[in-house]
C-alpha angles and dihedrals in degrees: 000000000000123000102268110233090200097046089057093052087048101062085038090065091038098051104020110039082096142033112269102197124174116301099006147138097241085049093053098041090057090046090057090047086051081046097050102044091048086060092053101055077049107259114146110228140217127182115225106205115190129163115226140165115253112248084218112047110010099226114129124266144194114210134189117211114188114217117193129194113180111248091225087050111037116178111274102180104279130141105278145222123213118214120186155160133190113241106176122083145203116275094259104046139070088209103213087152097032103066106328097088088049097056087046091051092051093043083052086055102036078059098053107029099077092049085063096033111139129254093229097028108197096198130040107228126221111191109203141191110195127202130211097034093134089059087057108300083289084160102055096038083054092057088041094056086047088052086056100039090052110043099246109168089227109176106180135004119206126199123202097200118169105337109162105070118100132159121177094199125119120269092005096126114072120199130199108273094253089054104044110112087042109080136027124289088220121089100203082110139103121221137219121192127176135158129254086278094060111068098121098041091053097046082053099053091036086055091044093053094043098060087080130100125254087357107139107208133195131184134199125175119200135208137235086014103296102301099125086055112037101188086068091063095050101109147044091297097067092075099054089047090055089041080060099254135126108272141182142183119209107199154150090229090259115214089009081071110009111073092190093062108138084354119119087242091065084117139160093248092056084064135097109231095173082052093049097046085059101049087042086061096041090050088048091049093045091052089042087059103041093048088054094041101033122210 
């Protein structure tokens, strides 16, 4: 079954027409319509509620993660595979782009991928939203620290971060200054970045995407976890690479290409959706693949 376009605009209206900050009704009233639609393509979901510190302002949080196992495919001790995706903006920002787009692109894929799920599956699968990512992926770094507190053979992360932006225009994508040359001007790409510990999981998300059709895809893996090349480090991956797993960000290069990101235009009618629909197929091929195969 293809990625529905409609379906897609549909959760974006539904999730990014309003900011949705740290601790706020927007923000809950979106949870419970992830919640909901989860439900519906039948995963059965916990709230993981935890209290941090912002990064940002210091000031003290509570945060709600949603964890999600599929009722047909409960977790049976197998190694395991995290999918997720940030739900909650800035508080000027309605974030369609940032994450909206994200958390459409994993609904799509909570919906089909059951529907494709292998018969001898070699990896359970956790689909997560995390909260609190703009305050410094306190929510990810959170579920990171439970895998490891609880044992959890966990053999690849995978954060959807900002997946809808696309210009075809010369010279739109910047690049950081040590990697310009190396990759295309043109920001009509999706990216894939992962550590030194992720080799494997990268080459399995690049071959996924680019199984479709008209999808340009571009890899870099980074060193020492990110840290010569901050912008690397800037979603819910970071944390499990500092928690020592194979991590990846899937991404449109955010601000590097989208020059509405934290701003109040990030819009749903700045998106692709013709663009996101295709990154959304290639993501849910790529799980499909690494579920069945294993890493």
């Amino acid at each position: 079954m293809p990625v529905d376009r409609e379906l897609l605009n549909q959760h974006l209206r539904q999730i990014a027409t309003t900011t949705r900050p740290a601790g706020s009704p927007e923000l809950a009233a979106a949870r419970d319509y992830v919640m909901n639609c989860l439900a519906a393509s039948g995963w059965q979901v916990a709230s993981s509620e935890f209290s941090a510190i912002s990064q940002t302002g210091g000031t003290s949080l509570r945060g709600v993660n949603l964890v999600a196992q599929h009722g047909d495919h409960r977790w049976e001790g197998r190694p395991r595979l995290c999918l997720g995706a940030h739900l909650d903006t800035t508080e000027n920002s309605p974030g369609a782009d940032d994450n909206g787009s994200a958390v459409a692109a994993l609904l799509e894929i909570a919906r089909l991928l059951p529907e494709n799920w292998p018969e001898k599956a070699a990896l359970d699968l956790e689909l997560v939203v995390f909260d609190l990512e703009e305050h410094g992926m306190l929510g990810s770094a959170h579920r990171a620290q439970t895998c490891r507190r609880d044992s959890i053979d966990l053999r690849g992360m995978v954060a959807l971060e900002m997946l809808g932006y696309c210009d075809s225009a010369p010279k739109s994508q910047g690049l950081p200054r040590s990697l310009v040359g190396k990759y295309p001007d043109i920001g009509n790409w999706i990216a894939v970045i992962g550590n030194q510990n992720s080799t494997d999981l990268i080459a399995a998300f690049r071959d996924g995407l680019k199984s479709v059709d008209g999808l340009p895809v571009e890899t870099l893996q980074v060193p020492e976890n990110g840290n010569l090349l901050q912008a690397t480090r800037l979603s819910d991956h970071s944390p499990y690479w500092d928690a020592g797993y194979p991590a990846l960000m899937i991404t449109d290069t955010a601000f590097l290409r989208n020059p509405h990101y934290h701003l109040p235009s990030d819009t749903i009618d700045t998106l692709d959706l013709d663009f996101l629909a295709r990154v959304t197929e290639g993501c849910l091929e790529a799980v499909r693949r690494v579920v069945t195969q294993g890493l």
